[in-house]
Each structure stands twice: as structure tokens, then as C-alpha cells.
N, C-alpha and C positions, 0 to 999 in steps of 0.2 A: 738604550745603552747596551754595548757589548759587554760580557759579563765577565771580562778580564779586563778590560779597560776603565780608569778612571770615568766619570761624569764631566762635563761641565757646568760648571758653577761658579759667580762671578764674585767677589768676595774676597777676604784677606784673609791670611790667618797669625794667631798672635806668636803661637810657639808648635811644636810641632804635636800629632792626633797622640793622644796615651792610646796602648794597644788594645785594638779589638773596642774602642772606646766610637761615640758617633759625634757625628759635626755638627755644629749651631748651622746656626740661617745663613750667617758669613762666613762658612768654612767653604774651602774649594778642595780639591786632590791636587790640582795645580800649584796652588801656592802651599799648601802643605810640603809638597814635592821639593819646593824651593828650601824651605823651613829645615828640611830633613837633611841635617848633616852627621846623624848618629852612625856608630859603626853598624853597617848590616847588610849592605850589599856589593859588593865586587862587580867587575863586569866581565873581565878577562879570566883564563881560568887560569887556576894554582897549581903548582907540580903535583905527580901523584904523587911519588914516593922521593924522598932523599935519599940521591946512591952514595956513598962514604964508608970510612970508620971513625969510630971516636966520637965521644958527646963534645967535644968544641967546634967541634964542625958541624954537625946537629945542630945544637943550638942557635948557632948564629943563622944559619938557613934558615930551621924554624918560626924565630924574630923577623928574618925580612920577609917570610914570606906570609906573615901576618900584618906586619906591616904594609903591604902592597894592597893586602885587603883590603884593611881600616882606608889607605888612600882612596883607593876605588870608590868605599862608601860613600865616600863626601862628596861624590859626582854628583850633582843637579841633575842630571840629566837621564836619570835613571826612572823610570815609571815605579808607580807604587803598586803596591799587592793590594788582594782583593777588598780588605778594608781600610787601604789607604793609612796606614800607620808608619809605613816605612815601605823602604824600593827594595825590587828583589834582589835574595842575598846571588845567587847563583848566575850567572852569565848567558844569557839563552841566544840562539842563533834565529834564522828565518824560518818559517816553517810553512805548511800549507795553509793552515787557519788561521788568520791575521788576529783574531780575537782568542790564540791560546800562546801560551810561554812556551819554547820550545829550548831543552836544554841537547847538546855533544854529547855522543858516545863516552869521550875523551871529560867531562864535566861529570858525570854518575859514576865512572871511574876512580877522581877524583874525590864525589865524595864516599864511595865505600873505601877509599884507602886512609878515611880521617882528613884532608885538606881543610875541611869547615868542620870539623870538631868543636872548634871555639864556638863556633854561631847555633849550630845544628842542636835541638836538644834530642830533635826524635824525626829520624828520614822513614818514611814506607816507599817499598817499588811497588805500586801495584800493578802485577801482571795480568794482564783483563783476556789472555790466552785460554782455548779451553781447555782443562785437563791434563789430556792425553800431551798436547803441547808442552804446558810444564811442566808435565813426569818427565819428558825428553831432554830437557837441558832449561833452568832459569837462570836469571840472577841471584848471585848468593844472597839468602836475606828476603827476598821478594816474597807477597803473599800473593795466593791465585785467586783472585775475584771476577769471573768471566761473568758472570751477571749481575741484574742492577739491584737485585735483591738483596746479593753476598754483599755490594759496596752500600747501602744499608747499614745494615745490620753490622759488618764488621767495623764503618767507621762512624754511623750515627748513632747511632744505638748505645755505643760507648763512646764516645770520642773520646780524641787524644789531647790531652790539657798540657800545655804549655808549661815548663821547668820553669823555675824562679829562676831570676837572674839575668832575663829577656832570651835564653835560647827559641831559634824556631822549631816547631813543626811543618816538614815542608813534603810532599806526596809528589810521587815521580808516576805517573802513569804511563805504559807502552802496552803493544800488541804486539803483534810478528815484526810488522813495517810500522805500525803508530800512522797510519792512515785512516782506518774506521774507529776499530773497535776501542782503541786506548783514547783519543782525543773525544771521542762521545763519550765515553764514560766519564773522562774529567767534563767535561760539560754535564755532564747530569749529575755528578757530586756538589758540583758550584750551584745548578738550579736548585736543589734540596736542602743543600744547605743555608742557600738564601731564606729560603720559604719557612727557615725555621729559627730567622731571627729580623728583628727590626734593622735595617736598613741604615748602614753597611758591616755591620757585624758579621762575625763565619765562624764557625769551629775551628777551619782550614783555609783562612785568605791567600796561604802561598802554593802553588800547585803549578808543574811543571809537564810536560809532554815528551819523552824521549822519541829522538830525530831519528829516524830509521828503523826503529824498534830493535824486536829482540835479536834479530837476523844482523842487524849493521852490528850490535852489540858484541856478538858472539863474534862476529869477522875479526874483534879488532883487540876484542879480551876475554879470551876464553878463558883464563886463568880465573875471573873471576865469575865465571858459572858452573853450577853444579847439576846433574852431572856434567860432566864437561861435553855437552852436545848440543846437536840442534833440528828439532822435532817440526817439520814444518804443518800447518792448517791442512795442507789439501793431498796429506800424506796417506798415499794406496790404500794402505792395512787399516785406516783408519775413518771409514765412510761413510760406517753406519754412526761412530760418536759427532762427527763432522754433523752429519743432518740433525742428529737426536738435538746437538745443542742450540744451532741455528735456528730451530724449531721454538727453543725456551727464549730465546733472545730476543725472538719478536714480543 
């Protein structure tokens, strides 16, 4: 089994999975999937911001563009997260690793500007860069976990519990480009957190991969990184932390 992808299993199901909850003998993801017409996952993205004046204008935007959500939700055809309780809420695009979610520049923008407010109870970026990288310019909000020990301890050690009311917890991983170092580390948040619950349970079922990383990010919204800059891996002045860290990574 790939470790974002449902199973096969043959079977029906009667209503849809309670969250974080585990399957009888005749559960599937499949027909769960089908089952699943609760509001929670969209697939196209939502505006960032409403340009206007006036709350009558507001509002009415606001409503439809929740509304286009909730439609979305009801899509069938939406795969389920990692413990198969519901489809992802967030929109994801193609990516290199057919076995990770990969979400838009233009999709993490929207949700630091509130777009999924409604659904969202608790988003982490985790920026899996070393250091020196995100001293130079993050996303706003992002925490820096360049090793597997910090992604540990800061998300198992405590995890993050789910709001009443069904909000998700949903974790955004990227590197420079989200070619190695960010989709290996959600891959090893997913093995570990497996390993630490009966099957298909997680702390974290919804986990996402940004498309280009911090470099496409910064290209496209700089407004929302701070400092406002962009501090590359294999930056001159910075050769000797480059090796020191590469060195703990192994």
C-alpha cells in the first residue's frame, strides 16, 4: 500500500467512517469515498482575498464562495485522507511523487489569507529548510524543522488535536523546490505516525506537499513571506552550515 493512498478492500459500507475511527471487515475507502458527501473537501481553489467596499458586497461573496466549497465537497470523486474518513479538503495539483498530495503556490496562499477558515481548525507550514535558509526569508507563520528529530518531537511528542466542531488539522510541507527534503519528511511524518497507531488511524491523516517550494512561493507571493526574501541552499557565504547540516541529515 502507498502511504497516501487508500487500500483495496472489497466490501460495502453502511454510512460514512466517524473521524480518526477504524473499519470493520467490510469497510472499504472505496465505498466510504462514495458514502462521503459531508462538507470538507473542495477541489478547485477559492479566491484569496475579496477586492470591494462595503459589507453587502462582502457577504454575498463570502456565502458563494462557501458555497462552491460545500459543492465541491460532495464530489465522489475526490480521494480520502490518510485515515479515510473524509476527501481532501484543499485542491492538490500533479506532482513528482504519485504517492504524495501536492497542493498550488496560488492554494497556501489562499489559505493564509482565511479562504478555508470555515474548515481549517489548525494549518502548520512546515519548512523542512536549514536555518540559515529560513532566517533569509519564510512563509509567514511557518515553523523550521530541517530534521527528523525536530519533526518528532514538535509534532509527536505533542500533537495537534482536532477543534470540536469537525475543523481539520491539515500540515503543508515544502523545501526550497519540495523535491527532496519537504516530500521525505512528509513521508516519514506518515511512517511514524503510523507506527504509533492501529491501522488506519493518525494524529495527522491530511498532509499536503507544496509544488515548487519555497522559491516558486516567494516568485509569486512575496507579500506573504517574511523577511521579505529568498535565501538559497547552496548560497556562497554559507558552506560551511550547508555541509554541518547535510552531515545531521543523514
Amino acid at each position: 500500500r502507498q502511504l497516501f493512498r487508500s487500500p483495496s478492500v472489497p466490501g460495502s459500507v453502511a454510512e460514512p467512517l466517524p473521524k480518526r475511527g477504524l473499519r470493520s471487515d467490510g469497510d472499504s475507502p472505496a465505498n466510504a469515498q462514495q458514502q462521503s458527501r459531508m462538507a470538507d473537501s473542495p477541489k478547485q481553489e477559492a479566491a484569496l482575498e475579496p477586492v470591494g467596499d462595503g459589507e453587502a458586497w462582502l457577504e454575498p461573496c463570502r456565502s458563494a464562495q462557501l458555497q462552491e466549497i460545500e459543492n465541491l465537497l460532495a464530489n465522489d470523486d475526490q480521494e480520502l485522507i490518510g485515515d479515510f474518513s473524509k476527501p481532501h479538503l484543499l485542491p492538490t495539483v500533479e506532482g513528482k511523487d504519485p504517492g504524495l498530495k501536492y497542493i498550488s503556490p496560488e492554494t497556501l496562499a489562499a489559505v493564509l489569507s482565511g479562504s478555508y477558515s470555515s474548515f481549517i481548525g489548525s494549518s502548520v507550514i512546515v519548512d523542512c529548510r536549514y536555518p540559515y535558509e529560513y532566517e533569509g526569508g519564510h512563509v509567514k507563520g511557518a515553523v523550521n524543522l530541517p530534521l527528523q528529530r525536530d519533526v518528532e518531537e514538535f509534532l509527536l511528542e505533542r500533537p495537534i488535536v482536532p477543534q470540536e466542531g469537525g475543523k481539520r488539522v491539515i500540515l503543508i510541507f515544502h523545501c526550497e523546490f519540495s523535491v527532496e527534503r519537504g516530500p521525505k519528511m512528509c513521508k516519514f511524518l506518515r511512517e511514524r505516525d503510523r507506527s504509533c497507531h492501529e491501522y488506519p488511524r493518525l494524529h495527522y491523516p491530511e498532509l499536503y506537499v507544496l509544488k515548487g517550494g519555497y522559491r516558486e512561493f516567494f516568485s509569486q507571493f512575496p507579500g506573504h513571506c517574511e523577511p521579505r526574501g529568498y535565501r538559497p541552499m547552496e548560497h556562497p557565504a554559507f558552506k560551511e552550515e550547508l555541509r554541518k547540516f547535510r552531515g545531521q541529515s543523514r
